[in-house]
C-alpha positions as CSV (number, residue, x, y, z in Angstrom):
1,X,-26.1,-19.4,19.6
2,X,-23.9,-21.3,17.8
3,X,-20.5,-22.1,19.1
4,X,-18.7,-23.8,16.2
5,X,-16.9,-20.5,15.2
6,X,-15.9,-19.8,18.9
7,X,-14.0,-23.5,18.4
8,X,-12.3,-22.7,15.3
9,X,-11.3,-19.7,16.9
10,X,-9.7,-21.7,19.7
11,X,-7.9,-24.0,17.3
12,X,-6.6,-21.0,15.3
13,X,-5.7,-19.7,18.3
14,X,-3.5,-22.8,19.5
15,X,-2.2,-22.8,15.9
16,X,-0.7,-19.3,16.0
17,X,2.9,-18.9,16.4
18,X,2.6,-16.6,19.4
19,X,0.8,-19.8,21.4
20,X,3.4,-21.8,20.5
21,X,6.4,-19.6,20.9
22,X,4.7,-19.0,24.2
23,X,4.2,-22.8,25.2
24,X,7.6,-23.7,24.1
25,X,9.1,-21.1,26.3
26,X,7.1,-21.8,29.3
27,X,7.7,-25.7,29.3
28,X,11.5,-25.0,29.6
29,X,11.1,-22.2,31.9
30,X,8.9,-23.6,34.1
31,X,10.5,-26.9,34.3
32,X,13.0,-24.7,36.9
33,X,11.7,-24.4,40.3
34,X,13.5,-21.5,41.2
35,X,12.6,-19.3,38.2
36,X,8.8,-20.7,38.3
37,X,8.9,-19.7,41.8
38,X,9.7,-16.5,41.2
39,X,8.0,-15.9,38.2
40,X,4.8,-16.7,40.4
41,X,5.9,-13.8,42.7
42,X,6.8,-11.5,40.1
43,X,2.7,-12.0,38.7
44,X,1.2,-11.4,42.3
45,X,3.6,-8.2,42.9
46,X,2.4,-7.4,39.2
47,X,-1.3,-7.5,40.2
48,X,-0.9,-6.7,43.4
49,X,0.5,-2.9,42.3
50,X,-2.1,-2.3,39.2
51,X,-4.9,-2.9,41.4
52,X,-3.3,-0.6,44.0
53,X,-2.9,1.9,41.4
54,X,-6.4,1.3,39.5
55,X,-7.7,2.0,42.9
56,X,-5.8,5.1,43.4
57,X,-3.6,4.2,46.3
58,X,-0.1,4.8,46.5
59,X,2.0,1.2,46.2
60,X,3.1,-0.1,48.9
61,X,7.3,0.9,48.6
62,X,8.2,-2.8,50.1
63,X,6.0,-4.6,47.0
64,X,7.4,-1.7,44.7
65,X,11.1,-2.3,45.9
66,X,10.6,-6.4,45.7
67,X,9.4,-6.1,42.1
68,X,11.7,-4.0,40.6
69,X,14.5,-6.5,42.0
70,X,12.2,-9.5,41.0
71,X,11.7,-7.8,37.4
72,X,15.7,-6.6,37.3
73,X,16.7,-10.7,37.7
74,X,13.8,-12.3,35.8
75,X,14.5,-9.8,32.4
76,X,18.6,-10.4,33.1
77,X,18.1,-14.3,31.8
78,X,17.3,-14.6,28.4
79,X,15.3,-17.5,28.5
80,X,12.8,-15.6,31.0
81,X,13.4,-12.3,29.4
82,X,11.9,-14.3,25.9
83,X,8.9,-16.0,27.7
84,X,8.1,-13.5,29.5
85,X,7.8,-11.3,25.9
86,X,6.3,-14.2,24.4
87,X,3.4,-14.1,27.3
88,X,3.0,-10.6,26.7
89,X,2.6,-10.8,22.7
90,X,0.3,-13.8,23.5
91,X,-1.8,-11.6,25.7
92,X,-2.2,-8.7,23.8
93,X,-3.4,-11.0,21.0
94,X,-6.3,-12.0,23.0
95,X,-7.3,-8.8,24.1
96,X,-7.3,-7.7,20.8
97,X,-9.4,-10.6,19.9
98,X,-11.9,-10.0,22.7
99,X,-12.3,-6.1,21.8
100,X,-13.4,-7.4,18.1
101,X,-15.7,-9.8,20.1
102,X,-17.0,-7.5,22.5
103,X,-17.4,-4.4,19.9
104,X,-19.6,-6.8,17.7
105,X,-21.5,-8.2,20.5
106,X,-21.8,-4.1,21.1
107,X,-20.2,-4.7,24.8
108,X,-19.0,-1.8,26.9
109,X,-15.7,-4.3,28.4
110,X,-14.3,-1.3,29.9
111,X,-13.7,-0.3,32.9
112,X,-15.0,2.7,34.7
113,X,-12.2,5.5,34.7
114,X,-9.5,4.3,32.6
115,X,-9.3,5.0,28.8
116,X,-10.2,2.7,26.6
């Protein structure tokens, strides 16, 4: 296979203004302890409750509880509120990219039980 598409791909990718909106926001976000610290917290909570819920267990109300108040203070400063918007729009990019991969490759990237 060849793999010269796949890298200008990537470079169109790095090129897009979501990647750099994103980048731009994370570098001064990041460069705070505090707020990278609990930015780091707020993305294990995150995962932490989907897979509880993909799995069909009830959250547990201490992670729930902590993650609403982590989410509450990270969405209240507008410089978070931004990159954290940015990381979203920057993800949903890709996955759109990967279904137009996966539905050509004629991939099932789905998982079991949810909807598509």
């Amino acid at each position: 296979m060849e793999y010269s598409q796949a890298h200008l791909l990537a470079r169109a990718i790095r090129e897009s203004q979501e990647y750099k909106t994103y980048h731009q926001l994370k570098e001064s976000v990041m460069a705070d302890e505090t707020q990278a610290a609990l930015i780091k917290e707020y993305r294990k909570l995150q995962v932490s409750l989907q897979v509880a819920a993909m799995s069909g267990q009830s959250p547990n109300s201490e992670d729930m509880q902590r993650f609403s108040g982590i989410n509450t203070l990270l969405f209240s400063k507008p410089e978070v509120r931004d990159f954290l918007l940015a990381e979203m729009q920057l993800q949903r990019a890709l996955a759109d990219i990967l279904k137009i991969v996966t539905d050509a490759a004629d991939i099932d990237m789905g998982i079991p039980g949810l909807a598509p």
